[in-house]
C-alpha atoms as one frame of an Amber mdcrd trajectory, in Angstrom:
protein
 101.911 115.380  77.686 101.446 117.109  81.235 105.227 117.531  82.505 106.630
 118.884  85.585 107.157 122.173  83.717 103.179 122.762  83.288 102.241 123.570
  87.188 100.333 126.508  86.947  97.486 127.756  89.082  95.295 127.095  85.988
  96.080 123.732  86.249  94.439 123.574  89.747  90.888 122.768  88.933  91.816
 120.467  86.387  94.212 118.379  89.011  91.447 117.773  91.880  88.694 116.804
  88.878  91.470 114.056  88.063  91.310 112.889  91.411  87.844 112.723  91.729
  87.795 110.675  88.311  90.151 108.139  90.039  87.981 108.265  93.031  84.963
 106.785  91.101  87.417 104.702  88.793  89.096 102.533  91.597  85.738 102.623
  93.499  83.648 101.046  90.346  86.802  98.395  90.617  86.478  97.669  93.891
  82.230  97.174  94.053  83.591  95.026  90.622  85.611  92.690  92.751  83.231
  92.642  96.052  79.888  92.051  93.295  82.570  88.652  91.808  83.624  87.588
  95.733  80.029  87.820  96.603  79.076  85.773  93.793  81.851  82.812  94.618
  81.211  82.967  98.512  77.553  80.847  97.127  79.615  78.057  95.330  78.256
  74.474  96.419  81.847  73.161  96.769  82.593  76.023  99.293  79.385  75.613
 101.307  80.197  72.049 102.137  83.444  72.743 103.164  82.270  75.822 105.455
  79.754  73.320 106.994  82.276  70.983 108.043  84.422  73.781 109.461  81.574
  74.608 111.848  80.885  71.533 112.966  84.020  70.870 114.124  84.235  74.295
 115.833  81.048  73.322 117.968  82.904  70.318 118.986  85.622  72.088 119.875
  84.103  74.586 121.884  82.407  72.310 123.877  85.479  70.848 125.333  87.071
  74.542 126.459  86.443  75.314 130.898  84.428  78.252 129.852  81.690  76.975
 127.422  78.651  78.609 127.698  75.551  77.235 125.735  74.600  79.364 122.904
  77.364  81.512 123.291  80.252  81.601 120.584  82.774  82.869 122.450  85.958
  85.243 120.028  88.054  83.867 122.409  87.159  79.693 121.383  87.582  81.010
 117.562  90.705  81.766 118.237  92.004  79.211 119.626  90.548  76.742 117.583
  91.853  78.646 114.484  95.582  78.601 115.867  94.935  74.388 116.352  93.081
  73.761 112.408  94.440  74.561 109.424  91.975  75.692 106.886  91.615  76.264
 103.363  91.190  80.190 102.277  88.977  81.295 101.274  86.541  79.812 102.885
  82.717  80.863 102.042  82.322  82.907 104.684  85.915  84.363 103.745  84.771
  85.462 100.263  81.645  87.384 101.989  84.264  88.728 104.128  86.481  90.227
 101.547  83.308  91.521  99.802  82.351  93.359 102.663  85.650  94.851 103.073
  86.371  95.856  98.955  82.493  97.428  99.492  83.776  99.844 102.578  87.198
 100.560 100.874  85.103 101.925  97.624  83.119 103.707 100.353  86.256 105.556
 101.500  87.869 106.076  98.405  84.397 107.334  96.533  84.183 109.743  99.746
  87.300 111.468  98.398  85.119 113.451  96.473  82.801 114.215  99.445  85.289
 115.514 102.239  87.879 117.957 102.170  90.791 117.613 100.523  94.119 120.157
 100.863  95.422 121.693  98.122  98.513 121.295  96.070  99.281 124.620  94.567
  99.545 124.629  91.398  98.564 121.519  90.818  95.401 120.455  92.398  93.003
 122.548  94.149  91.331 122.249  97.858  88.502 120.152  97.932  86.832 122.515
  99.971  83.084 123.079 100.626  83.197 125.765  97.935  84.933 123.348  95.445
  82.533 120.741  96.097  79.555 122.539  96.067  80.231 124.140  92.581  81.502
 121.032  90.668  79.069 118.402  92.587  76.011 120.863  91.522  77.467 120.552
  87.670  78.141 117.460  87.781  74.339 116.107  89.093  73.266 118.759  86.186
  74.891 116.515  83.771  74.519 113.010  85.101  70.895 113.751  86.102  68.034
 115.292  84.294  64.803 114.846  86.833  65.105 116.393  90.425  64.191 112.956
  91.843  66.961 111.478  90.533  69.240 114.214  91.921  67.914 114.015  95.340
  68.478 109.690  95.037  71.992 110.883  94.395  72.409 112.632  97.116  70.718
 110.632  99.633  73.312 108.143  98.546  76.574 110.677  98.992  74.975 111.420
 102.748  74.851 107.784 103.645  77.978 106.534 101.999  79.645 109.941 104.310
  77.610 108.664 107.582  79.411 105.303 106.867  82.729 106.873 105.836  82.694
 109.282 109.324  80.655 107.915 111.713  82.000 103.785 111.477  85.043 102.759
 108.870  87.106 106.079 109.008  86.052 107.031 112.952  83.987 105.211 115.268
  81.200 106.973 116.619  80.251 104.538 119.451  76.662 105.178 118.785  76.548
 103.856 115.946  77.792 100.379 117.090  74.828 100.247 119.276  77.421  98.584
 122.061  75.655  96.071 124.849  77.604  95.357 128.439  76.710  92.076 130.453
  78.254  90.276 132.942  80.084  87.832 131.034  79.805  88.948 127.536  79.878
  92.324 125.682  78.969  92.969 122.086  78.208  95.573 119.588  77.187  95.543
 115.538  79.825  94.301 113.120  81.674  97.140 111.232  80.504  95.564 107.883
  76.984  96.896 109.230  77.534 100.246 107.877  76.226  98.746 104.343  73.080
  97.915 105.228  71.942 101.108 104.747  73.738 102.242 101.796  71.887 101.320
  98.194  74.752  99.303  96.396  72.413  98.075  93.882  71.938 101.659  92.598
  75.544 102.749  93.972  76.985 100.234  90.529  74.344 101.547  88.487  75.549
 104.948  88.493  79.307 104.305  88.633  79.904 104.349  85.023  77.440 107.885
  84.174  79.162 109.710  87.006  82.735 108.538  85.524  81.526 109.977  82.366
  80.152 113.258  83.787  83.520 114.134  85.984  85.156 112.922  83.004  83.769
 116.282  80.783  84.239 118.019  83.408  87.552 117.645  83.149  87.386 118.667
  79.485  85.803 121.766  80.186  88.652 122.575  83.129  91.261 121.823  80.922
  93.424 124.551  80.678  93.083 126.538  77.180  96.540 125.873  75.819  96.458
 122.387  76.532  95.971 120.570  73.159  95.078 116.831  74.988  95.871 115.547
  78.789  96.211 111.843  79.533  94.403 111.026  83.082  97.219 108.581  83.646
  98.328 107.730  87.128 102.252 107.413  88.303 105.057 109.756  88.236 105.176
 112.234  85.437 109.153 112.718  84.406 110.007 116.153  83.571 110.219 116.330
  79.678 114.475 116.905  80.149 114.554 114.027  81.951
């Protein structure tokens, strides 16, 4: 049992591998639940449903001062959604919440990838010099062909450009934003998938749990005999 009374700098290694290993846990969760709401946002019943919705949002659009012929106005959504109860989710809903699980694994996988401070004693910095050593180790042990290492890594730099640059900050560039008259628009935040590989993203979940998973046997502090990877509060053993 790790207690309150084992903070040691020895332990620090071993506490930031932990929280990379519940990094990729709750993100293979999360790209669990988007894969299911994906999956449900297709159901026939659903479709039919969303189709009437529609419809009846043209209609009502068409009555508002402001209606502009192929335009779909945020401003008629809203309005109309204030006046219609509707069921949730809806299809498009479920797609919704997809897309949203998908960028919160994105953020919570990129743990690993960005700094991280330092909890002495505990955990250690996820610094560039943390990363770099345990990252390299852990590719060595996931991965045995070079190719497969550099597909890995392609993946970390565009899950970080998503992370940075659109869900976590917003680089306006990257929204490609357009000014008219009348309307302005720019590219949904959701967008930032498109060019991450998800497919291959699940695929190697479950090897890279393993692989930061003996890491942290090897960190593991010599005297310890086992250490649970539990998360919650840890009582002090006189408690």
């Amino acid at each position: 049992m790790w207690t309150a009374k084992s903070i040691s700098p020895e332990w620090d290694d071993f506490g930031r591998l932990m929280l990379w290993y519940h990094a990729v846990l709750e993100a293979e969760r999360l790209l669990d639940w988007a894969q299911k709401c994906e999956i449900k946002s297709g159901d026939e019943s659903l479709a039919v449903l969303e189709q009437e919705y529609w419809k009846n949002f043209d209609s009502f659009r068409k009555t508002q001062d402001d209606y502009e012929e192929g335009v779909n106005k945020l401003s008629h959504m809203l309005d109309y959604q204030k006046q219609k109860e509707i069921h949730f989710p809806r299809d498009v809903e479920f797609s919704f919440i997809s897309k949203y699980l998908t960028m919160l694994a994105v953020v919570i996988f990129c743990q690993i990838l960005n700094d991280g401070s330092a909890d002495k004693g505990k955990a250690a910095s996820n610094d560039k010099a943390f990363r770099a050593k345990y990252r390299r180790s852990l590719t060595d042990r996931v991965f045995n062909a070079r190719d497969e290492k550099k597909k890995f890594n392609k993946l970390c730099a565009s899950l970080l450009d998503a992370r940075n640059k659109m869900i976590g900050h917003a680089d306006a560039s990257m929204f490609k934003m357009s000014h008219q008259p009348h309307v302005s628009g720019t590219r949904h935040l959701w967008e930032c998938l498109d060019h991450i590989d998800l497919v291959y993203w699940r695929e190697i979940l479950e090897p890279v749990k393993e692989g930061v998973r003996k890491l942290l046997s090897d960190a593991k502090p010599f005297h310890a005999a086992s250490v649970d990877v539990a998360q919650g509060p840890i009582q002090d053993g006189n408690n």
